[in-house]
VEXDREN-2710 file (C-alpha; in Angstrom, 1 decimal):
% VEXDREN-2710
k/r/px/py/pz
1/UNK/34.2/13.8/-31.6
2/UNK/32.6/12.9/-27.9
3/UNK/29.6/10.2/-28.4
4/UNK/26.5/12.1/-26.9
5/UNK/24.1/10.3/-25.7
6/UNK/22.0/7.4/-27.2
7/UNK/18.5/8.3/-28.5
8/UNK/18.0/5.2/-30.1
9/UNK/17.4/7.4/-33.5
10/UNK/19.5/9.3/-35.6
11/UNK/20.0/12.1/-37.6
12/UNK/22.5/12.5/-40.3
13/UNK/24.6/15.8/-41.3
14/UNK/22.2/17.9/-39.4
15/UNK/23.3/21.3/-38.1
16/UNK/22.9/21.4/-34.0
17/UNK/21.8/24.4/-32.6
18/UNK/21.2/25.0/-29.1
19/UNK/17.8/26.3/-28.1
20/UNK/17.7/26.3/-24.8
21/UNK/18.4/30.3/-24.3
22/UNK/15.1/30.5/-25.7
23/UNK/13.2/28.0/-23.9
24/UNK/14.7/29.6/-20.8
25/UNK/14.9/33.4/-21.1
26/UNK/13.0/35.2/-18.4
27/UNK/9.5/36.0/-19.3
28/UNK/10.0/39.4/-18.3
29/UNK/13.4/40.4/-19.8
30/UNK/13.2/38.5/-22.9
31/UNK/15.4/39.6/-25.5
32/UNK/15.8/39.5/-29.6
33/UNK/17.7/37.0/-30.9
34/UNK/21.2/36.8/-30.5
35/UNK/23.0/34.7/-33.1
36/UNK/26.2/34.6/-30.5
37/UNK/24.0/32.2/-28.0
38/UNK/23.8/29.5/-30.6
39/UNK/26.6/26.4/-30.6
40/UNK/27.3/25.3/-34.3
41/UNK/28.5/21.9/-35.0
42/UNK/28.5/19.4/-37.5
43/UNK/27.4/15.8/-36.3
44/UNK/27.6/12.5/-38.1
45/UNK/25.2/9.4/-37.3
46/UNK/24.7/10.9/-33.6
47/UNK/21.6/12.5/-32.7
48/UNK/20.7/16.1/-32.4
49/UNK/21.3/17.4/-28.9
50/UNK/19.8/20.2/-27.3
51/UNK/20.6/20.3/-23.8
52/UNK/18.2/18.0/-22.2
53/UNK/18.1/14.1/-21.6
54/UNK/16.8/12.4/-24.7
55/UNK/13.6/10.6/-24.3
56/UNK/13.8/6.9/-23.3
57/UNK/11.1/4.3/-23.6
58/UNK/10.9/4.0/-20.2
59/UNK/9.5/7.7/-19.5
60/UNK/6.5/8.1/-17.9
61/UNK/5.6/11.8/-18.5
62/UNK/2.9/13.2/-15.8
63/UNK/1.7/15.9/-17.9
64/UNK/1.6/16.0/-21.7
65/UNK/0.6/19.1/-24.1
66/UNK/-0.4/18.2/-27.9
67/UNK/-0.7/21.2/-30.3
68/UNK/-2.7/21.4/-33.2
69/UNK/-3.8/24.6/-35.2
70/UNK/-7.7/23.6/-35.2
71/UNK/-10.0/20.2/-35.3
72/UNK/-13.1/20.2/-37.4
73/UNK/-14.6/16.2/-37.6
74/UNK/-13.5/14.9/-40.5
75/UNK/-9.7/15.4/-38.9
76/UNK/-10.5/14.7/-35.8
77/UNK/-11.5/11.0/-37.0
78/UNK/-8.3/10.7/-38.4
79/UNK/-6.3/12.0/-35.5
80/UNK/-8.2/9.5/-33.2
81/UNK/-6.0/6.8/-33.5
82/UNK/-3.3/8.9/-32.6
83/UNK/-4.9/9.9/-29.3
84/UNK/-6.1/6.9/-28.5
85/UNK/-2.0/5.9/-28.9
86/UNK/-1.1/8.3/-26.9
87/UNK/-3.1/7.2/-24.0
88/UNK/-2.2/3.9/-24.7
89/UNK/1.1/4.8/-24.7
90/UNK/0.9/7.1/-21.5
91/UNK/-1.6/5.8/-19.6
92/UNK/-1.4/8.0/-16.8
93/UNK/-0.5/11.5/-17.5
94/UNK/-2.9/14.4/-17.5
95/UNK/-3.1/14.6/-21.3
96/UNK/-4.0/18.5/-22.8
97/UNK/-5.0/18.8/-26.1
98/UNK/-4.3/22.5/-27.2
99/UNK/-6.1/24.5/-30.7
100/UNK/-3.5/27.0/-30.9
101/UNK/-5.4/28.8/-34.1
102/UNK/-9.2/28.2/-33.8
103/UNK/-11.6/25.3/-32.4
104/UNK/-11.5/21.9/-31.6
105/UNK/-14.5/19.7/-32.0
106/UNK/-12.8/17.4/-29.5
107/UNK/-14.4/20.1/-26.8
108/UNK/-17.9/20.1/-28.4
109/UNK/-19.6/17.8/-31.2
110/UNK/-16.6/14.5/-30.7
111/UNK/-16.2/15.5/-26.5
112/UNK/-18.2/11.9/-25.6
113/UNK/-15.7/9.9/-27.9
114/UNK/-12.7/11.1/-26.4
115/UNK/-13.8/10.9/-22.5
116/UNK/-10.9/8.9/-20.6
117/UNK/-8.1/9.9/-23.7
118/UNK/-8.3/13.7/-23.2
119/UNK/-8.0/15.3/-19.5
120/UNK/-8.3/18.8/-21.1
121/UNK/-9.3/21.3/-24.1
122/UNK/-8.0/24.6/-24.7
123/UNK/-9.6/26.2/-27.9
124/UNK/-8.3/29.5/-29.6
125/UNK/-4.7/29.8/-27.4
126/UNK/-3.5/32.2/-29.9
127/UNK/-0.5/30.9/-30.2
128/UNK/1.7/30.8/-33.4
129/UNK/-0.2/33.5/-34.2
130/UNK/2.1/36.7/-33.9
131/UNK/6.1/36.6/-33.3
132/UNK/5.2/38.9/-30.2
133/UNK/4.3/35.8/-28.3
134/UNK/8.0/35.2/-28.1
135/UNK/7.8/37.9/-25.5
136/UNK/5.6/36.4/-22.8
137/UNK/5.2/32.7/-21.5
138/UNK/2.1/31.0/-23.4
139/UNK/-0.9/29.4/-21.0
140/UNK/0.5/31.9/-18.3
141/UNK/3.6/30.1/-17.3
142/UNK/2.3/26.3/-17.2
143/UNK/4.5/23.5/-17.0
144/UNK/4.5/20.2/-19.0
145/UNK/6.4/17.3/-18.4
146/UNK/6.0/16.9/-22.2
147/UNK/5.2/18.9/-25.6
148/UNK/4.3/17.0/-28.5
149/UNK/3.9/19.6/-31.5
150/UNK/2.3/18.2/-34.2
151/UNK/2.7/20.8/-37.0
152/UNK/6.0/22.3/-39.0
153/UNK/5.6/26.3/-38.8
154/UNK/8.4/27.6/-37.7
155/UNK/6.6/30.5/-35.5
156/UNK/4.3/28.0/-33.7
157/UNK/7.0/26.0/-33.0
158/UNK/9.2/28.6/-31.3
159/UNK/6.5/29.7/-29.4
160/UNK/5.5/26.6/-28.0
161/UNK/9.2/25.8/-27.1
162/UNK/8.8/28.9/-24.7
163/UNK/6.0/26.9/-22.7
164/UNK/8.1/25.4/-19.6
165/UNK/8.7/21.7/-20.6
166/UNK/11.5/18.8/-19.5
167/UNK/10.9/17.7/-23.6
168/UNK/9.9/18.5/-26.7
169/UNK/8.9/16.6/-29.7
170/UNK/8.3/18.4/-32.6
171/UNK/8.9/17.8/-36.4
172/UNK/9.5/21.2/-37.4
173/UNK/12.8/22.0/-38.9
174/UNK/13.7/18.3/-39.3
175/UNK/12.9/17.6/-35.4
176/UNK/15.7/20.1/-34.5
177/UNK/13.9/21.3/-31.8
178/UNK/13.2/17.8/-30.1
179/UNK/14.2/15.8/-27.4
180/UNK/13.4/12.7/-29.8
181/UNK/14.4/12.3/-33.8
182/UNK/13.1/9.6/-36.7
183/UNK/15.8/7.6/-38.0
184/UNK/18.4/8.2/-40.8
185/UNK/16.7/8.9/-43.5
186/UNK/13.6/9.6/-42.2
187/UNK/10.8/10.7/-44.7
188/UNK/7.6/12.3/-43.5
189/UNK/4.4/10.1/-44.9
190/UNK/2.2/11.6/-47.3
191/UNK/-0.6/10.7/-45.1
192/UNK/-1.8/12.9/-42.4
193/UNK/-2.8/10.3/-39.8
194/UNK/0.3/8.1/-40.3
195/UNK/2.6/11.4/-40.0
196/UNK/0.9/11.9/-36.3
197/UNK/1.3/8.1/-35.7
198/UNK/4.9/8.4/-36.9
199/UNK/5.3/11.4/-34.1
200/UNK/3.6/9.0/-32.1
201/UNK/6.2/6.3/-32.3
202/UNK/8.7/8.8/-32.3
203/UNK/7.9/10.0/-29.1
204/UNK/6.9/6.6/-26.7
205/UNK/8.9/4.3/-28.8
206/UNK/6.5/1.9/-29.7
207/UNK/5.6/0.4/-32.6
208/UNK/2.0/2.1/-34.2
209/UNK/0.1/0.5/-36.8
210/UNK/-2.4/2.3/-39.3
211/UNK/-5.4/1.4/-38.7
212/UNK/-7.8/0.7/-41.8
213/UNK/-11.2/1.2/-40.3
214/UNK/-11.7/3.0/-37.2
215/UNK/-14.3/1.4/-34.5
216/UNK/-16.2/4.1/-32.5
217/UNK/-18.6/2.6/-29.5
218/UNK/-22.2/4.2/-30.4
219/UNK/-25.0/5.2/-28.4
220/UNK/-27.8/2.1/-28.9
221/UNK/-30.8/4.6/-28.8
222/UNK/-28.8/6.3/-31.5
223/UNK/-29.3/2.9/-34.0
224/UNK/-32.6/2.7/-33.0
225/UNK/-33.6/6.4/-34.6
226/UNK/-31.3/5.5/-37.9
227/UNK/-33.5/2.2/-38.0
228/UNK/-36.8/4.2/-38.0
229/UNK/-36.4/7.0/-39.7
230/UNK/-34.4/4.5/-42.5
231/UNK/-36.3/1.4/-42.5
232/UNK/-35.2/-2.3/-43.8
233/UNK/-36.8/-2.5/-47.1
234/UNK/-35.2/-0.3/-49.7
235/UNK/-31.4/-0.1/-50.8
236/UNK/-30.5/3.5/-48.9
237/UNK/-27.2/5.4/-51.2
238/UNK/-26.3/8.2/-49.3
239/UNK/-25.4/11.5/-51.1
240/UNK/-23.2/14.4/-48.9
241/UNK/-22.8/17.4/-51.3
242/UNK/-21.7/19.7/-48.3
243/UNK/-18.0/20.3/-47.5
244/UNK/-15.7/23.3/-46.0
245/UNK/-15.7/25.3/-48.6
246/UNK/-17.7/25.7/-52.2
247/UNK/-14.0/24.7/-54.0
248/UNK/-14.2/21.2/-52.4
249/UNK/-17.7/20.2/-53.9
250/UNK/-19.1/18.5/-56.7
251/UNK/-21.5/20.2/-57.9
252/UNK/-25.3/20.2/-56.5
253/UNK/-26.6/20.0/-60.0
254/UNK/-24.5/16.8/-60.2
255/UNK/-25.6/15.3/-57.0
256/UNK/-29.0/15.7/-58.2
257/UNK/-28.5/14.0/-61.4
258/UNK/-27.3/11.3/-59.6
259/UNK/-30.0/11.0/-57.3
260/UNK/-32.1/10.4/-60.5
261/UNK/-30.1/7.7/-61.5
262/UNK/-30.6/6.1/-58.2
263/UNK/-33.9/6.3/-58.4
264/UNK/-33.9/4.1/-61.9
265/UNK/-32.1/1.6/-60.5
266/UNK/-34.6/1.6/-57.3
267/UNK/-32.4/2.6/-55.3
268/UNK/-33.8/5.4/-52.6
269/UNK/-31.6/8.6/-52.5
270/UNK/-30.7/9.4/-48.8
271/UNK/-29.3/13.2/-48.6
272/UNK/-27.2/14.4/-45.5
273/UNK/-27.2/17.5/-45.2
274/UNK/-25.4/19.6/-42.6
275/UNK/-26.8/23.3/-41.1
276/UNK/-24.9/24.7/-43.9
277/UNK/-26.5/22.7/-46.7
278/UNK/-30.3/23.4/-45.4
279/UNK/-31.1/25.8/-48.2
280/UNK/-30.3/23.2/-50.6
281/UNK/-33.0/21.4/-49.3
282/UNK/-36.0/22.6/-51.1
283/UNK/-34.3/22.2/-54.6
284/UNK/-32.9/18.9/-54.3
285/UNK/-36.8/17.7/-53.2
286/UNK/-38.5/19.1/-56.3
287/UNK/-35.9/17.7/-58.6
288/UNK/-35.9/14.5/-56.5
289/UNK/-39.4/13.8/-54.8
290/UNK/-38.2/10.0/-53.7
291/UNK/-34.9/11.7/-52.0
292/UNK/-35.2/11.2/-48.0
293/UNK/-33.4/13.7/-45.3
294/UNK/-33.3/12.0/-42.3
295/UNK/-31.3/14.8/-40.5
296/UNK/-34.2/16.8/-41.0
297/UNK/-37.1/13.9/-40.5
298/UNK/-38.3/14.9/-37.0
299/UNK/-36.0/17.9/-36.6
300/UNK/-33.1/15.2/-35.2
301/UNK/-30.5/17.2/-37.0
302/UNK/-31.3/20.2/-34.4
303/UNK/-32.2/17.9/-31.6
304/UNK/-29.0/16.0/-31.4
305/UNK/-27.2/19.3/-32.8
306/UNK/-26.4/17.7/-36.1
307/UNK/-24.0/15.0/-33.7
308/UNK/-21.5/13.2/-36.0
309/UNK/-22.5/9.8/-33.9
310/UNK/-26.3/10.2/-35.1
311/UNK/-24.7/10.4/-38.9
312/UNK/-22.5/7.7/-38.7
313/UNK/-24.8/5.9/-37.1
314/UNK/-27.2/6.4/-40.1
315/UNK/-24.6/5.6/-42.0
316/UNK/-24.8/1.7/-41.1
317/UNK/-28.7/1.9/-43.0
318/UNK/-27.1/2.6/-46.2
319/UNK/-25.8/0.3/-48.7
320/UNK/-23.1/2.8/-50.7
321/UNK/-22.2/6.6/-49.8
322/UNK/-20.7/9.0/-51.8
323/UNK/-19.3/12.5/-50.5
324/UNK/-16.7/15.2/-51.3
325/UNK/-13.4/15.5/-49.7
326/UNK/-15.6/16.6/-45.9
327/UNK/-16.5/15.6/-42.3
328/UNK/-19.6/13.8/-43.9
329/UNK/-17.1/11.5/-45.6
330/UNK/-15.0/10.4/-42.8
331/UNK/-18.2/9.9/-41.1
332/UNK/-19.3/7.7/-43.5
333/UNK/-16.1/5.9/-43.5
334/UNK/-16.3/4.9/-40.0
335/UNK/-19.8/3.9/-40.3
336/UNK/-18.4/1.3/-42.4
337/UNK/-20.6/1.6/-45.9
338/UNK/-18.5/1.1/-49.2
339/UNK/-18.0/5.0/-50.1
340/UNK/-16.8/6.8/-53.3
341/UNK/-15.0/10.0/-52.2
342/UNK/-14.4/12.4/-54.5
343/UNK/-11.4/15.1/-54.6
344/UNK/-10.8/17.9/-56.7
345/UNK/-8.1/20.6/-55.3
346/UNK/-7.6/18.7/-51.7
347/UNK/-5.0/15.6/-51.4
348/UNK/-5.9/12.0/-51.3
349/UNK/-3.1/10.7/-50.2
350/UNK/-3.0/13.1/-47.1
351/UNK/-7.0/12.7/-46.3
352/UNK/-7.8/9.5/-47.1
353/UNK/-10.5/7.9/-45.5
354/UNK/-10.7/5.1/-43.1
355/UNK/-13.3/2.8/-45.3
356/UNK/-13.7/-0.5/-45.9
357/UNK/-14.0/-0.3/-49.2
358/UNK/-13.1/2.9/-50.8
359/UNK/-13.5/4.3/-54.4
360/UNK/-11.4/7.3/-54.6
361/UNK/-12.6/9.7/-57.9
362/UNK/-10.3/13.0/-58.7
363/UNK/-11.0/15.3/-60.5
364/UNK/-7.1/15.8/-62.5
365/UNK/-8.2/12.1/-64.0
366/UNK/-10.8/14.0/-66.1
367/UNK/-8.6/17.6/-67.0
368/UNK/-8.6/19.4/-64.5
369/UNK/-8.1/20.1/-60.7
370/UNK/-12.0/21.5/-60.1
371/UNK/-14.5/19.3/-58.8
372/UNK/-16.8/20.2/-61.9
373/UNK/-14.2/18.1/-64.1
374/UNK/-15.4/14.9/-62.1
375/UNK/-18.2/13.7/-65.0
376/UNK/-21.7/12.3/-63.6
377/UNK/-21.5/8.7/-65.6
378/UNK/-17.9/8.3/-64.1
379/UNK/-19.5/8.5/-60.6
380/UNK/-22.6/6.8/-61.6
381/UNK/-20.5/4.1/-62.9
382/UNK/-18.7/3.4/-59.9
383/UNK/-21.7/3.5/-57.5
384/UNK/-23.1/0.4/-60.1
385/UNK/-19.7/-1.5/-60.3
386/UNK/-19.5/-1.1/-56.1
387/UNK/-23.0/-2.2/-55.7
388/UNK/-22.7/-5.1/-58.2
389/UNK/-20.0/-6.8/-55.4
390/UNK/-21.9/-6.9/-52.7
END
């Protein structure tokens, strides 16, 4: 068998399949698939070939598209090292980052923190939505020097090969579709932020690291409002009951109960509470007079519109943290407290947080996958044995 060109990576007993009928049909005469217009053959430590020049280390892409299927903050944090990489990586290209499914809080609540890595937003694209995208061009016939897709659905995948590129990364279907593959052997990381980074590497080839804590450049006024409304004296814990969904929290009763036991140990209870949590307000305050709410001391959740700067920035007043599986947690990771994060249904391994020092709880330790399983004394427990350290 001919020796196609070197990629640098492999990809062993794969199946090649030429895609670039799709990539290239005519916008206005596409037609169904046709089995006939796909090249079968079976390849042996060479890499996957689709048509186009494989990627070198030495390209220096103009224009770059990133797909995701939504941002909300707590996975935005962890995708920041990834675009921070990629700008690294390609310091000069116009760099779009595209929701294809829903919002991105990169174009509202997290825009200041990635000015200067990302040239451009595009929330709800509908694409990878419907298999009748296949009949059009997406983003009305733009062309991208290069597509980084970093999801593994088949339709989104298909759809955004149809966008006019010159290459493609993409880990769906084993990287079939890409101008780049992983090596032999390659296994995708349980961790969501170190499969992006992996993507990463894949694409520049360069060499990524994980990153352990993530450093974010705050505004100073922002440090001065955590100091006053969360003066020196007392020993702050910070309690976030909220999270995306009702599945993914403890319970409040539990939080509360906690909050008590805080307030034994004189320890002050700090509560963050997003817009979502505000009717929960009123009942944590008569179970727990001593508790504090500094987004809503002086209205400054609504003033700053509940910014995820002003809560990490809060963050650095506390001594401890604990939060479900939520944006409040990665939040309080980068503000660099010790936190316990506690997981019922969700994944550790794929979500972990970027803390310092970091007390993971889950719920199947204590029978059963609901976060109602996780016991108070357990929690209490490791909010004493953390604070005994420091």
């Amino acid at each position: 068998m001919n020796q196609l060109p070197d990629a640098g990576r492999y990809q062993p007993d794969a199946v090649f399949v030429n895609f670039d009928f799709l990539r290239d049909a005519d916008t206005h005469g596409f037609a169904p698939f046709d089995f006939s217009n796909f090249a079968y053959a079976r390849l042996y430590a060479t890499p996957l070939w689709n048509g186009s020049q494989l990627l070198t280390t030495e390209f220096s892409p103009k224009t770059i598209l990133v797909y995701v299927g939504l941002d909300r903050v707590g996975d935005s944090l962890l995708k920041l090292p990834f675009v921070r990489g990629l700008r690294d990586a390609f310091p000069n290209a116009h760099i779009t980052w595209l929701a294809g499914k829903d919002t991105s809080v990169y174009a509202s609540f997290m825009k200041p923190v990635v000015a200067g890595l990302i040239d451009e937003v595009i929330e709800c694209a509908d694409i990878g939505l419907s298999p009748k995208e296949l009949l059009r061009r997406p983003l009305n016939g733009r062309r991208f020097d290069l597509i980084i897709d970093t999801q593994r659905v088949a339709l989104a995948s298909f759809i955004l090969f149809r966008i006019r590129h010159n290459k493609f990364v993409s880990p769906f279907g084993n990287f079939i579709l890409s101008s780049r593959k992983p090596p032999r052997g390659y296994k995708f990381p349980k961790s969501m932020q170190r499969q992006l980074l992996d993507l990463l590497e894949i694409t520049s080839g360069k060499k990524i690291a994980t990153p352990q804590v993530l450093d974010l450049d705050l505004d100073p006024a922002l440090a001065g409002i955590a100091e006053r409304v969360l003066p020196n004296v007392p020993l702050y814990v910070g309690l976030s009951p909220g999270a995306g969904g009702l599945p993914k929290c403890w319970p409040l009763e539990n939080f509360i109960k906690l909050a008590r036991l805080q307030v034994k140990a004189g320890r002050t209870p700090v509560f963050i509470l997003g817009p979502q949590e505000l009717d929960w307000q009123a009942e944590i305050q008569e179970a727990v007079p001593e508790a504090l709410f500094p987004l809503q001391a002086e209205g400054l959740g609504d003033t700053h519109n509940y910014s995820p700067q002003l809560t990490i920035a809060l963050t650095k007043r506390l001594v401890l943290a604990v939060a479900n599986d939520s944006g409040t947690g990665h939040m309080f990771a980068v503000g660099g407290t010790k936190l316990i994060s506690l997981f019922g249904r969700t994944v550790p391994e794929k979500f972990t947080p970027m803390a310092k020092d970091l007390i993971i709880v889950k719920a199947q330790d204590y029978g059963g996958r609901e976060m109602h399983f996780i016991p108070v004394d357990v929690v209490a427990d490791a909010v004493d044995r953390a604070l005994s350290s420091t």
